[in-house]
Every structure is written in structure tokens, then in C-alpha cells.
C-alpha positions as a Markdown table, in Angstrom:
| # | Residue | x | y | z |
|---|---|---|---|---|
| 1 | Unk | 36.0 | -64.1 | 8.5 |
| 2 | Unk | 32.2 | -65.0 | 8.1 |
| 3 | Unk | 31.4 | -67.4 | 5.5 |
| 4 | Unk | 28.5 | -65.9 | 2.8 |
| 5 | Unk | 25.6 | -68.4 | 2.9 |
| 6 | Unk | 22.5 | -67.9 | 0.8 |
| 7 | Unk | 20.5 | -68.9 | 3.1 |
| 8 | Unk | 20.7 | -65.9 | 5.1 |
| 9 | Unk | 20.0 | -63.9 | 2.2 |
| 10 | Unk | 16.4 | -64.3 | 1.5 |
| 11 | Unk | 16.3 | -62.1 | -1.7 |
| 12 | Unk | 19.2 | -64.0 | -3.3 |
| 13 | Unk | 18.0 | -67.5 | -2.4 |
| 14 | Unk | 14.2 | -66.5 | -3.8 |
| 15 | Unk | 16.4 | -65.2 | -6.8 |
| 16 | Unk | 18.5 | -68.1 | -7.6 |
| 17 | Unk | 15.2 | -70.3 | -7.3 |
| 18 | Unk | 13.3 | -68.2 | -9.2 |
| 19 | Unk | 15.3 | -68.7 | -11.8 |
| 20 | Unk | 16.0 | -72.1 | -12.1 |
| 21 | Unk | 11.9 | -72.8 | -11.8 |
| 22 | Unk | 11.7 | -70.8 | -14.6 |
| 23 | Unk | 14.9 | -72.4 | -16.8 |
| 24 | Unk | 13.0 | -76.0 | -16.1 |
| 25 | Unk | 9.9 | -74.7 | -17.2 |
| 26 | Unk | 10.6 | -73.5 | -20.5 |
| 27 | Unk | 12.9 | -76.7 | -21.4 |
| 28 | Unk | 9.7 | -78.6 | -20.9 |
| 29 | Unk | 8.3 | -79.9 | -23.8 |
| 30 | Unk | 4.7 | -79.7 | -24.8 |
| 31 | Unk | 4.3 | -82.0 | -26.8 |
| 32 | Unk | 2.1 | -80.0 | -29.2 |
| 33 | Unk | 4.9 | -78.1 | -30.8 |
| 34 | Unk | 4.5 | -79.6 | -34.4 |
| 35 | Unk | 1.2 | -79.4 | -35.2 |
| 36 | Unk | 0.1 | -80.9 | -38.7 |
| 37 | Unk | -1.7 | -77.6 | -39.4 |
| 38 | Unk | 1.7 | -75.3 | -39.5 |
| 39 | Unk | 4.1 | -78.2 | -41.1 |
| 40 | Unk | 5.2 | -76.9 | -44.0 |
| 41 | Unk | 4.9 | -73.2 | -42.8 |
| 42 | Unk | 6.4 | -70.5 | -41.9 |
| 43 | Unk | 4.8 | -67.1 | -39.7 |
| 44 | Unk | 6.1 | -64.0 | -40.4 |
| 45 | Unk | 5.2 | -60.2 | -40.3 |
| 46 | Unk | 3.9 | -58.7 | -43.6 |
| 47 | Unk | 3.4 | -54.7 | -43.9 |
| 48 | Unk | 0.6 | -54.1 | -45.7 |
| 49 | Unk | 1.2 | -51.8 | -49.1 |
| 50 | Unk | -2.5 | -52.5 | -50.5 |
| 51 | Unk | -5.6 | -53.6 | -50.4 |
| 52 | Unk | -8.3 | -55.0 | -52.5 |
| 53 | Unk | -11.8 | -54.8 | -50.8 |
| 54 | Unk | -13.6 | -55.4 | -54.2 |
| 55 | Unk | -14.3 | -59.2 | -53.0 |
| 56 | Unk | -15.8 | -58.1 | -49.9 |
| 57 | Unk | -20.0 | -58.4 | -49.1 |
| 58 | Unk | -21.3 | -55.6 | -46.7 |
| 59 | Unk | -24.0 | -56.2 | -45.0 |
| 60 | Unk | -25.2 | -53.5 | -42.9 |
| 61 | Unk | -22.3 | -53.6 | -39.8 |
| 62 | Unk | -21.8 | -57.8 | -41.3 |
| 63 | Unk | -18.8 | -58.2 | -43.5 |
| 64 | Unk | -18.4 | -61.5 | -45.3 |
| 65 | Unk | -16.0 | -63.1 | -48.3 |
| 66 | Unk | -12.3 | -61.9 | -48.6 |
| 67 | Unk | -9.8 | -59.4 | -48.4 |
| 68 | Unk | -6.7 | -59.3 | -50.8 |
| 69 | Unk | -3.8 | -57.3 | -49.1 |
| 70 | Unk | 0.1 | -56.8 | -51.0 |
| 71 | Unk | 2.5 | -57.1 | -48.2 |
| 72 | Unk | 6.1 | -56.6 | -47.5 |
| 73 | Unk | 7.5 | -59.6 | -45.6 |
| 74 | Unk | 9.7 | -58.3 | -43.2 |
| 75 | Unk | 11.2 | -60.9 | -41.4 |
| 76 | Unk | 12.0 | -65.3 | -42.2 |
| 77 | Unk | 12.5 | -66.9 | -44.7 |
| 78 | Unk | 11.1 | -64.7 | -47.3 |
| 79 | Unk | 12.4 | -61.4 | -45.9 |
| 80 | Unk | 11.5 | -58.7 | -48.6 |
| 81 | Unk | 9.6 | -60.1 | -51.1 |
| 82 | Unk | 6.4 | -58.8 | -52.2 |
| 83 | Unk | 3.4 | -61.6 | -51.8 |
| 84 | Unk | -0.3 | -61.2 | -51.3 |
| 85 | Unk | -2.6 | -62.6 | -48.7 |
| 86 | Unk | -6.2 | -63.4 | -48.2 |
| 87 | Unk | -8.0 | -62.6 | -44.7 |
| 88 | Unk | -10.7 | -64.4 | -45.2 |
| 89 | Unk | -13.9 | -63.0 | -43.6 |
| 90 | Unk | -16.6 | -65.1 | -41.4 |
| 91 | Unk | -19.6 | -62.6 | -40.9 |
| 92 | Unk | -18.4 | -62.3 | -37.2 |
| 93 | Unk | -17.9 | -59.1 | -36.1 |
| 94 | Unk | -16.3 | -60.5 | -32.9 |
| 95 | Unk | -13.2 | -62.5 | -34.5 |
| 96 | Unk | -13.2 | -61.0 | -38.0 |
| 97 | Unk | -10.9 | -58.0 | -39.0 |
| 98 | Unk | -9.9 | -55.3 | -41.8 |
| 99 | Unk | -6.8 | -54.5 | -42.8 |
| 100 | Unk | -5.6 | -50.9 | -44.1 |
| 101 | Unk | -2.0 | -49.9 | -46.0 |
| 102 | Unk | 0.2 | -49.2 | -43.1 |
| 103 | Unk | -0.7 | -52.3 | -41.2 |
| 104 | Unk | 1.5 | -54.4 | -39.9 |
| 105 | Unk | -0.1 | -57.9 | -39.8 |
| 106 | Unk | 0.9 | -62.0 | -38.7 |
| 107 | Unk | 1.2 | -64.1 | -41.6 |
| 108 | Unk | 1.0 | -67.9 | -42.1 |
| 109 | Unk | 3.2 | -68.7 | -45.3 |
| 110 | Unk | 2.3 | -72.0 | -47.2 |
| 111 | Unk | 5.3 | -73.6 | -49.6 |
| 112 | Unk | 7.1 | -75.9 | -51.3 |
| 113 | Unk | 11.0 | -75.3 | -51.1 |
| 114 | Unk | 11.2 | -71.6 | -52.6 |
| 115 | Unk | 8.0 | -71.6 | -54.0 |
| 116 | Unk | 5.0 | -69.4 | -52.0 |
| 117 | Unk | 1.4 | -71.4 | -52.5 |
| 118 | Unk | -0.1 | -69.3 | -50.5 |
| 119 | Unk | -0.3 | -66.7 | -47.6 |
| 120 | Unk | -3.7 | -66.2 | -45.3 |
| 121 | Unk | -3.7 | -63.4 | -42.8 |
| 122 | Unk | -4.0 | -64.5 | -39.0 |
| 123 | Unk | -4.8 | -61.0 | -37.6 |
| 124 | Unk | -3.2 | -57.7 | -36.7 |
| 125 | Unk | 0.2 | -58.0 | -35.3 |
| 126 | Unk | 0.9 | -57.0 | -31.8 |
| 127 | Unk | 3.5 | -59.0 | -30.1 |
| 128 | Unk | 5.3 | -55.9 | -30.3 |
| 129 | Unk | 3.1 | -53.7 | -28.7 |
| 130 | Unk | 2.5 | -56.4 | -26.2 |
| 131 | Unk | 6.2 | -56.7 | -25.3 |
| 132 | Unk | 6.1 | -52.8 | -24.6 |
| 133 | Unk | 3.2 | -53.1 | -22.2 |
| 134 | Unk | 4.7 | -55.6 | -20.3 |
| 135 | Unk | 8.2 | -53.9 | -20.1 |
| 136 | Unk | 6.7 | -51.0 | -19.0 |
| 137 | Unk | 5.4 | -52.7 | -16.5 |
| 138 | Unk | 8.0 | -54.5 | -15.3 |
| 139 | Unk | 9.7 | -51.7 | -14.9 |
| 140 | Unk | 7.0 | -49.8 | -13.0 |
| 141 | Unk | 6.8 | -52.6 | -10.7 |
| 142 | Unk | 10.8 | -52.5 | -9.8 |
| 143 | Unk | 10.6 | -49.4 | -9.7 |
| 144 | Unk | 7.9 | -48.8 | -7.1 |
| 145 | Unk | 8.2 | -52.7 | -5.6 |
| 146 | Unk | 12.4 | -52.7 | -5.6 |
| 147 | Unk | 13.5 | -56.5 | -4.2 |
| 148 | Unk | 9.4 | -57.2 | -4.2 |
| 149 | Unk | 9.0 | -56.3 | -7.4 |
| 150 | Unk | 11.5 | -58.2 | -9.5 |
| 151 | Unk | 10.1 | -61.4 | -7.1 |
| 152 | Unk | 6.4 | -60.8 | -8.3 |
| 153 | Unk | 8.0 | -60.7 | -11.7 |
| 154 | Unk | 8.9 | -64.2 | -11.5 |
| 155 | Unk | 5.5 | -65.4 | -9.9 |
| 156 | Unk | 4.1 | -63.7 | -12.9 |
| 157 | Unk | 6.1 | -65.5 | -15.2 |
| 158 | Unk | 6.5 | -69.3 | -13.6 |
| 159 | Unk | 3.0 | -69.1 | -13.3 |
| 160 | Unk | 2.4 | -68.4 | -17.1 |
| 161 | Unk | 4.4 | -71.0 | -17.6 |
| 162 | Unk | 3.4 | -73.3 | -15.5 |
| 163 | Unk | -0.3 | -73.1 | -17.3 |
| 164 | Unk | 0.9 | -73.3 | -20.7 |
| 165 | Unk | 3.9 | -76.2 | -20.1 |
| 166 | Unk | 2.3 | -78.0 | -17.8 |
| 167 | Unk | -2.0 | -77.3 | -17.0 |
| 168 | Unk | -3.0 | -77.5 | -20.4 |
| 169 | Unk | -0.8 | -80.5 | -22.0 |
| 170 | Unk | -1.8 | -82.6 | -18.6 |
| 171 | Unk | -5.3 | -81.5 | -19.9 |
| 172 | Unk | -5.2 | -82.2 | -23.3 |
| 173 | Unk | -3.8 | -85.6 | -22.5 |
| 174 | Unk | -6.7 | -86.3 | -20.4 |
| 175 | Unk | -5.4 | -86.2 | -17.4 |
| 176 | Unk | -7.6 | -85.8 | -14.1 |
| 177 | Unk | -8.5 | -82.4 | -14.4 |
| 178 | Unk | -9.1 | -82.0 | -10.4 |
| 179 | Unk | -6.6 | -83.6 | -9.3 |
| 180 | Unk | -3.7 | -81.6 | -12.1 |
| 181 | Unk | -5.4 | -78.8 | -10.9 |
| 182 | Unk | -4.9 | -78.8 | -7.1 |
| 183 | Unk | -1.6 | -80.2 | -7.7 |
| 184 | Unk | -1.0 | -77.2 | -10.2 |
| 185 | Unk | -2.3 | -74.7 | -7.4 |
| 186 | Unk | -0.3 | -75.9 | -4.5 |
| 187 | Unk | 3.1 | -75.6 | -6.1 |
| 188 | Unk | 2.5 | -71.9 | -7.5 |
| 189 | Unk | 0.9 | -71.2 | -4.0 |
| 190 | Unk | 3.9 | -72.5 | -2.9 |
| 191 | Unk | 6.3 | -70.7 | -4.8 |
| 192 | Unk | 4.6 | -67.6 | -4.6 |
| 193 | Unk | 4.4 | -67.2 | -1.0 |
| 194 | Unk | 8.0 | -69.0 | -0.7 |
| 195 | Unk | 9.3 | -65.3 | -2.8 |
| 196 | Unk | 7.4 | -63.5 | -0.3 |
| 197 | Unk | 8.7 | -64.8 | 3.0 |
| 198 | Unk | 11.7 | -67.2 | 1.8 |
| 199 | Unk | 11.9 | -70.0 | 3.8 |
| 200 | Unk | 10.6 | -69.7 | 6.9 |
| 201 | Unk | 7.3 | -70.6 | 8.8 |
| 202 | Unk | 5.1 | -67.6 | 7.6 |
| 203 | Unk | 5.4 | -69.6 | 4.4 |
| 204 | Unk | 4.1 | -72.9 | 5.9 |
| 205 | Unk | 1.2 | -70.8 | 7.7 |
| 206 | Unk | 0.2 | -68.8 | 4.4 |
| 207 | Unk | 0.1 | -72.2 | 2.3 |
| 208 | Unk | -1.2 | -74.5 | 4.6 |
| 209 | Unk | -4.3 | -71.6 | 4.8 |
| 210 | Unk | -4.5 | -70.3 | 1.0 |
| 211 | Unk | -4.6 | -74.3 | 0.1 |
| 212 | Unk | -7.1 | -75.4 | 3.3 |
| 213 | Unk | -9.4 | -72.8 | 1.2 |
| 214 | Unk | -8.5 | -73.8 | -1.8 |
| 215 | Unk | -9.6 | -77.6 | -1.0 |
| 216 | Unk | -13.2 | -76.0 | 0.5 |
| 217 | Unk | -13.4 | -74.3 | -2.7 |
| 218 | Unk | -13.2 | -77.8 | -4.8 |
| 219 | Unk | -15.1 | -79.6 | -3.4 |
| 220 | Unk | -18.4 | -76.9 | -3.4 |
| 221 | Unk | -17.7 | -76.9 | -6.7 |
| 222 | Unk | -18.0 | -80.4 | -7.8 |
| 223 | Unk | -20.9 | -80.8 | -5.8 |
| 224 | Unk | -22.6 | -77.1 | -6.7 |
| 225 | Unk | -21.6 | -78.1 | -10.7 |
| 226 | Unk | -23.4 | -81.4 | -10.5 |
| 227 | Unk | -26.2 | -80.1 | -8.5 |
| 228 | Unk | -26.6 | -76.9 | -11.2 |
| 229 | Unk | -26.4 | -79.6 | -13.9 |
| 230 | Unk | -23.8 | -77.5 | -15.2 |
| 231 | Unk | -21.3 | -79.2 | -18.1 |
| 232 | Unk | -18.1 | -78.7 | -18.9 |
| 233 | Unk | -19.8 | -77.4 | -22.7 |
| 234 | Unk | -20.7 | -73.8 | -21.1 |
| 235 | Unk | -16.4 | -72.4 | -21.2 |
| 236 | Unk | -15.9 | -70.5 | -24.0 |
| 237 | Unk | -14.4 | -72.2 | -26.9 |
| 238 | Unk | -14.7 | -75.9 | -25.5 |
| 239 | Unk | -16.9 | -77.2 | -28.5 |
| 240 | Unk | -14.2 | -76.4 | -30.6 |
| 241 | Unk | -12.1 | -78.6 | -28.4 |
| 242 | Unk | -14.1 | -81.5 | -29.0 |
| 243 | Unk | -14.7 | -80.4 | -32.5 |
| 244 | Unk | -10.7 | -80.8 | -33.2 |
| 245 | Unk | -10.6 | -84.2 | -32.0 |
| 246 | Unk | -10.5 | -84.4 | -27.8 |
| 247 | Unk | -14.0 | -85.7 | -27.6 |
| 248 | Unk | -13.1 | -87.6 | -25.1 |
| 249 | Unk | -12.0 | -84.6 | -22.8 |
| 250 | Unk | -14.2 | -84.4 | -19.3 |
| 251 | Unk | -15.1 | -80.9 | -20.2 |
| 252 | Unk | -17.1 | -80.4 | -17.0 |
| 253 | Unk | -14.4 | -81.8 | -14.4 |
| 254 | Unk | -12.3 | -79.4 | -16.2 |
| 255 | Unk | -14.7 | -76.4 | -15.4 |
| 256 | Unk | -15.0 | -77.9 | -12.1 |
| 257 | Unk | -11.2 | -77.1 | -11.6 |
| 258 | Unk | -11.7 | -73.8 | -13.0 |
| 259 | Unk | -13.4 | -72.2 | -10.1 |
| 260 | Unk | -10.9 | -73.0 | -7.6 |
| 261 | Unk | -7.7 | -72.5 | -9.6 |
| 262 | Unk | -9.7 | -68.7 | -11.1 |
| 263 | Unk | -10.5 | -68.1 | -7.0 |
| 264 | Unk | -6.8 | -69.6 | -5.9 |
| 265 | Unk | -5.4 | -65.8 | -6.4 |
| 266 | Unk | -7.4 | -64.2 | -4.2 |
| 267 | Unk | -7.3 | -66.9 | -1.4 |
| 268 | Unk | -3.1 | -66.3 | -1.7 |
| 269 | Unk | -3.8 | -62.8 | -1.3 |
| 270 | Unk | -5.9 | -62.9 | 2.0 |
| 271 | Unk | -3.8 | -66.1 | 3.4 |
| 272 | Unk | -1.0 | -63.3 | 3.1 |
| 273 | Unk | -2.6 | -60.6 | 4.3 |
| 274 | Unk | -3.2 | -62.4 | 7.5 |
| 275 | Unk | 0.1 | -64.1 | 8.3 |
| 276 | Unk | 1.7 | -60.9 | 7.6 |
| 277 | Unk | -0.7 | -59.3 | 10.6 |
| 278 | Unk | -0.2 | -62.4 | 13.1 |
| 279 | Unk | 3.0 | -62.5 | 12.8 |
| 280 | Unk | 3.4 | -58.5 | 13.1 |
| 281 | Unk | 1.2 | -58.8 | 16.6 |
| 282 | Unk | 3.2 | -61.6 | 17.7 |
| 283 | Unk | 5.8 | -60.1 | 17.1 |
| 284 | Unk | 5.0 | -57.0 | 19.2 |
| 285 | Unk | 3.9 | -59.3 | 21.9 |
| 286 | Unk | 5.8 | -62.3 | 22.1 |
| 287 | Unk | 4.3 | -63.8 | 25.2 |
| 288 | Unk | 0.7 | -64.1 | 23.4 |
| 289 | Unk | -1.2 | -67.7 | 23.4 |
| 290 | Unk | -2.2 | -69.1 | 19.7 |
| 291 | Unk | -5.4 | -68.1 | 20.6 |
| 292 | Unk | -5.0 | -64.5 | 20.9 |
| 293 | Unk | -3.0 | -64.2 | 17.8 |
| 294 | Unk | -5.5 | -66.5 | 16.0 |
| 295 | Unk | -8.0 | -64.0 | 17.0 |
| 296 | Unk | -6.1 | -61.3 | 15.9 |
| 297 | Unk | -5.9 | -62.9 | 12.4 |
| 298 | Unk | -9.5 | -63.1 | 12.5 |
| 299 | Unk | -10.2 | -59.8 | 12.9 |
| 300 | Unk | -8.1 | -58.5 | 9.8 |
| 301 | Unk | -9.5 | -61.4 | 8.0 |
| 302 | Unk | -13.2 | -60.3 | 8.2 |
| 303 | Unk | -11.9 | -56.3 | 7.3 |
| 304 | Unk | -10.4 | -58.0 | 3.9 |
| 305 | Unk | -13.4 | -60.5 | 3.0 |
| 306 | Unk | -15.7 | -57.7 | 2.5 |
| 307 | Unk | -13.8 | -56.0 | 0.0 |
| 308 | Unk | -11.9 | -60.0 | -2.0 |
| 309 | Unk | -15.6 | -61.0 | -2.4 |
| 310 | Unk | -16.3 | -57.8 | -4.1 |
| 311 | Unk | -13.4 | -57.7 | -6.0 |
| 312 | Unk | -14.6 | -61.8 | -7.0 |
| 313 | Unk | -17.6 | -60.6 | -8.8 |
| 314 | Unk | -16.3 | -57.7 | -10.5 |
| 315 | Unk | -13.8 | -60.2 | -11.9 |
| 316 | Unk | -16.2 | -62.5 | -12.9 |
| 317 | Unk | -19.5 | -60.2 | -14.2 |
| 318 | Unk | -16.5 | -57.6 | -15.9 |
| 319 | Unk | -16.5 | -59.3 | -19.2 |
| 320 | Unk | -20.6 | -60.0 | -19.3 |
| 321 | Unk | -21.6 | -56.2 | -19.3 |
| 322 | Unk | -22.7 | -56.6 | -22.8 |
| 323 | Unk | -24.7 | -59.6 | -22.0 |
| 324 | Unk | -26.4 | -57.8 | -19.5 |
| 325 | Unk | -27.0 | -54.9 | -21.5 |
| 326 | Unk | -28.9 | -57.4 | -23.6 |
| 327 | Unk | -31.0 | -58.9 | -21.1 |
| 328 | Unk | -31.9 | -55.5 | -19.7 |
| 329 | Unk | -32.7 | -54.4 | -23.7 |
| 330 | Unk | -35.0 | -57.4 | -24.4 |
| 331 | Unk | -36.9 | -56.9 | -20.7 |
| 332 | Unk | -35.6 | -60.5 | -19.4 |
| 333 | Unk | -37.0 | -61.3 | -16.3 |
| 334 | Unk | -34.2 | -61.9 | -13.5 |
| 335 | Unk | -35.8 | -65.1 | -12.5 |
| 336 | Unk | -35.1 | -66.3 | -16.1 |
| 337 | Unk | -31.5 | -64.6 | -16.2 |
| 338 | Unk | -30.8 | -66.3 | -13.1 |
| 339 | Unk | -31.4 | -69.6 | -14.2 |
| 340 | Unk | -30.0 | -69.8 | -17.8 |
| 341 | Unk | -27.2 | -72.3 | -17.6 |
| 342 | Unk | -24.3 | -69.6 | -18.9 |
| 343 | Unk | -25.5 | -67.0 | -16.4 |
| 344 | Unk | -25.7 | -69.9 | -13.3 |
| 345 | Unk | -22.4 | -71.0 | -14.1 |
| 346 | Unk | -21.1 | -67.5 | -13.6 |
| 347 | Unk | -22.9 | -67.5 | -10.1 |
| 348 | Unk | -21.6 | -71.1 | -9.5 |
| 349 | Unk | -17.9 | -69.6 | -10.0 |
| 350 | Unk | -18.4 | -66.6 | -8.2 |
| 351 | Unk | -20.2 | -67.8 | -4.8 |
| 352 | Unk | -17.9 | -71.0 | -4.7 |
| 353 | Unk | -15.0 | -68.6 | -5.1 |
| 354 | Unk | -16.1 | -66.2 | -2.7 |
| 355 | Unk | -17.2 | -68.8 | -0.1 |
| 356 | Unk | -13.1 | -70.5 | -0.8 |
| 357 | Unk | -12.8 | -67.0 | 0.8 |
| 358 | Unk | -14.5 | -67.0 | 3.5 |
| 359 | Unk | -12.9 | -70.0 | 4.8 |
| 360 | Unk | -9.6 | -69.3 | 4.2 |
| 361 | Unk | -9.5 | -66.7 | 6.6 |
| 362 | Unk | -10.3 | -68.8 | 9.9 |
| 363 | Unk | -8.2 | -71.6 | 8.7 |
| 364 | Unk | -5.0 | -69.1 | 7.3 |
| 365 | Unk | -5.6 | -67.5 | 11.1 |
| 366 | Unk | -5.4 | -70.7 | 13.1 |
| 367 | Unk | -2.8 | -71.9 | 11.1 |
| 368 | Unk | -0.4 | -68.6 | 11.5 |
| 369 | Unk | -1.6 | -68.5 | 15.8 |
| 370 | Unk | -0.5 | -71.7 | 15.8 |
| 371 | Unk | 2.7 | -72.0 | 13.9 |
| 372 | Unk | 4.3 | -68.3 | 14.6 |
| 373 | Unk | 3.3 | -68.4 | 18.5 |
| 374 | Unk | 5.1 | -71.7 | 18.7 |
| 375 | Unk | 8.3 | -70.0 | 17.4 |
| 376 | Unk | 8.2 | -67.9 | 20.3 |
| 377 | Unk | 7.5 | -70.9 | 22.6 |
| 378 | Unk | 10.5 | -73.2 | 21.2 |
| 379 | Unk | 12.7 | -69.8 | 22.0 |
| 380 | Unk | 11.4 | -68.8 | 25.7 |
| 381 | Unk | 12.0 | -72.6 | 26.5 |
């Protein structure tokens, strides 16, 4: 009778891995669980009942002051009593909000033992909604992927993970920000592809390429940053960083990591693409030299770039529409668009990225030529 080895079973092995990355990941402390800001706390979900605008000052489309709201609390430690909250107002029409009875919204409860001292609104409650997107999507993706599907699954999720347990504490604790970053990058690209092949050498090839790229990619970019004169002060939100206390955070080596690990995706994608085709050609002619298949490689690899550099900027320029709108409304010359230090930094990330692409292809191709054709070799011998 033959023995059952998981080896041999590629979608159970990828599986059981899977897993266990995962169960590591979320027993891995932070170390920013207890911040002083929510000691003495609790969130919860309040449904709105009513509302008192009377302390609100309109301004055209500005809205400043407060907004008293009656709520419901529906879940914690004070499930259903009746409190009221204040959502304060800022003037910005970008982070502040209104709520209306019927509104569900988060919470952050302030007191001492059984005592409320007060309650301010955080924003509209979603998680739920959120949780329904991406179950309907998972289940989309089994449904359509099967085996492939529940694997991309857990790249979806260990990589999530791997950002928030482990990326951004190393960050915060001022770690090297290149060096986290590539190390960060080569173990997802390493998992990833590992659920995609298992372990075999079309992983070796696909990593070996994706992270060749990946290294090109970093070091334009810390040479293009400092030749831009770009700092680290450009990403969204990182003067609020220093604002809270990690002044001493190298902002810009940080952003520097950002273009590689934002373009690492892509390079996966292609490095894929291309193993997957050399190792289909080999394996339709087996007596074919490494630089035949290499070639081969290539060939699919120039049919992708076109279309991964493409996809590059629309990723990057997607969520600066309105700040082109602007620049067309107010007649900005493109020689002055081009060289504002927010728009260059979008062109630093979106060359850079697309020239980790370009790269990745010859070395993902020689790579695969290489390691699949001596498979073959090693078993004609």
C-alpha cells in the first residue's frame, strides 16, 4: 500500500503552509497595541436616534464646530444605553462627516468604572459592509479560481499581515527602511510564487527574476530620489508622523522603499508570466538549449511590458485626477507641473517602477532557460 506524503500533493502542502504563515503572523505582537490615547476606552457601535445641527457653522460647501448625535450603543460594555456624542467638525471637506438618524456610526467611549465622561464620533461605521465585500469576493475567486483561488486568498491575507505585523512596527522602530523593505519583499515573493508552483524550480526561477528586478528597481530609486531632491515629507500623512513623536523617522529612505515594494506586484506578475511560458516550451521540446528557451521567455516578456507599464501609471496617476483637473483649471504650464516636487515624485515612482519592469523580464527569462532546461539535462543524462 502507498504511503500518503504531502509532498506530492502540492495543493495540500501550499495549504498547510499557508496556514501556519498566517497563525504566526497574527500571534505577532506589535507592540503598539496599548496606545495611551485609547487607555481607558472602549469602541463600540452607536445607532444614531438624533441629531442636533444647531452647533454647526455653514459656510458655503465648509462646515465647521460640532454635531450632537443620541445613540443607541449596541454592542460592549455599555450595550443599550442611550448616550450622546460629539463629531466634531474641522472645515475639511475631505476627512469631516455628517451624521443622520439611521446611521450606524464607530464610537470611542471615555470612562471611569460605570460612569460615561464622554463619547466623540470616529466616522461612519463600515467594517460590516467591508466584511461583505471581501466575502463576496472570496467567494467569487473560489468559485471561478477553485484550488487557485483559495491559494491567492492566503497571499492576500499573509501579505496584509505581513505589512501591518511586521513593515510598519520595523518602521516605526526605525529600522532600515531599505533594507526591512527588500527583506519584506523577498519573503512574500517567495511565498506567493511558492502557492503558485509548490516547491519546485519554476519557484526558484520566478523569484530569483521578480527579486533581480526588484533589486534594479531600489537602487534607481535611491539614486533618482536623491537626484530629484525628493524627501521622504512628500507621502501623504508623514508630517503627522513626525508631528506624533517619530521625528527621528528617515522619512525619505522610507519613500525610497516605497517604489520598489508599490512596483514589487507587478514584477511577481510578469516573473510568472514568463516561467509559466519557458517552462510550457520546454516542456513541449525537451531537447531545447537555455538559450532558445531564454529567448522564448523574451519574447512573451516584451508582449506583457507594454501592457504592466501601462497598467503602472494608471495605478499611480488614478488617485491624482482631481489634481490634474486643477492644474488644467488654473492653466498650469506642464513644464511647471512637471517639476513640482509632489507631481516628480509621482513620476520618480512610476518610471522607476516601470523600468524594475523592464528588467525583470530578461533576467526572469534567463533565469527560467537556465534552471528549467537543466531539469531536462540532469534527466537525459
Amino acid at each position: 500500500m502507498k504511503k500518503f506524503r504531502i509532498n506530492k500533493n502540492p495543493f495540500l502542502l501550499t495549504t498547510i503552509c499557508g496556514i501556519i504563515i498566517i497563525a504566526i503572523l497574527m500571534a505577532i505582537p506589535t507592540g503598539y497595541e496599548d496606545a495611551l490615547i485609547y487607555q481607558g476606552t472602549e469602541r463600540a457601535i452607536g445607532d444614531v436616534t438624533k441629531v442636533d445641527n444647531s452647533a454647526i457653522i455653514s459656510s458655503g460647501l465648509i462646515q465647521s464646530g460640532e454635531q450632537s448625535c443620541e445613540m443607541v450603543v449596541e454592542d460592549g460594555k455599555f450595550e443599550g444605553k442611550t448616550i450622546t456624542g460629539v463629531n466634531f467638525l474641522s472645515g475639511s471637506m475631505e476627512k469631516d462627516k455628517i451624521f443622520e438618524v439611521g446611521d450606524r456610526a464607530l464610537v470611542t467611549i471615555s470612562y471611569d468604572g460605570d460612569e460615561i465622561q464622554s463619547v466623540v464620533m470616529s466616522d461612519h461605521y463600515r467594517l460590516d459592509k467591508e466584511m461583505i465585500l471581501l466575502g463576496i469576493f472570496a467567494v467569487f475567486l473560489m468559485l471561478f479560481a477553485g484550488k487557485n483561488g483559495i491559494q491567492a486568498i492566503f497571499s492576500f491575507v499573509i501579505t496584509v499581515l505581513a505589512i501591518w505585523k511586521v513593515l510598519v512596527p520595523c518602521y516605526l522602530k526605525g529600522y532600515s527602511p531599505v533594507w526591512v523593505g527588500l527583506a519584506i519583499t523577498l519573503a512574500l515573493t517567495t511565498i506567493i510564487i511558492f502557492f503558485v508552483y509548490g516547491a519546485e524550480r519554476r519557484t526558484v526561477s520566478a523569484v530569483l527574476g521578480s527579486f533581480l528586478g526588484i533589486v534594479t528597481t531600489c537602487i534607481l530609486g535611491i539614486i533618482f530620489t536623491d537626484a530629484f531632491k525628493i524627501h521622504g515629507a512628500i507621502m501623504t500623512n508623514a508630517e503627522s508622523l513626525v508631528y506624533s513623536g517619530y521625528q527621528d523617522l528617515d522619512l525619505t529612505s522610507i519613500f525610497m522603499s516605497s517604489i520598489f515594494i508599490g512596483a514589487s506586484g507587478a514584477m511577481m506578475d510578469l516573473s510568472v508570466d514568463i516561467t509559466s511560458a519557458v517552462s510550457e516550451v520546454i516542456s513541449k521540446k525537451p531537447e531545447m538549449g537555455w538559450k532558445e528557451a531564454a529567448k522564448s521567455g523574451l519574447s512573451v516578456g516584451r508582449a506583457a511590458m507594454g501592457t504592466m507599464t501601462t497598467t503602472l501609471l494608471l495605478a499611480y496617476s488614478g488617485g491624482y485626477v482631481s489634481l490634474l483637473m486643477v492644474f488644467m483649471a488654473q492653466g498650469t504650464p506642464i513644464d511647471h507641473i512637471l517639476n513640482y516636487k509632489y507631481v516628480a515624485s509621482e513620476v520618480l515612482d512610476t518610471i522607476v517602477g516601470s523600468f524594475g519592469l523592464v528588467t525583470v523580464a530578461p533576467f526572469t527569462a534567463v533565469v527560467a532557460g537556465i534552471l528549467l532546461t537543466r531539469k531536462n539535462r540532469s534527466g537525459m543524462s
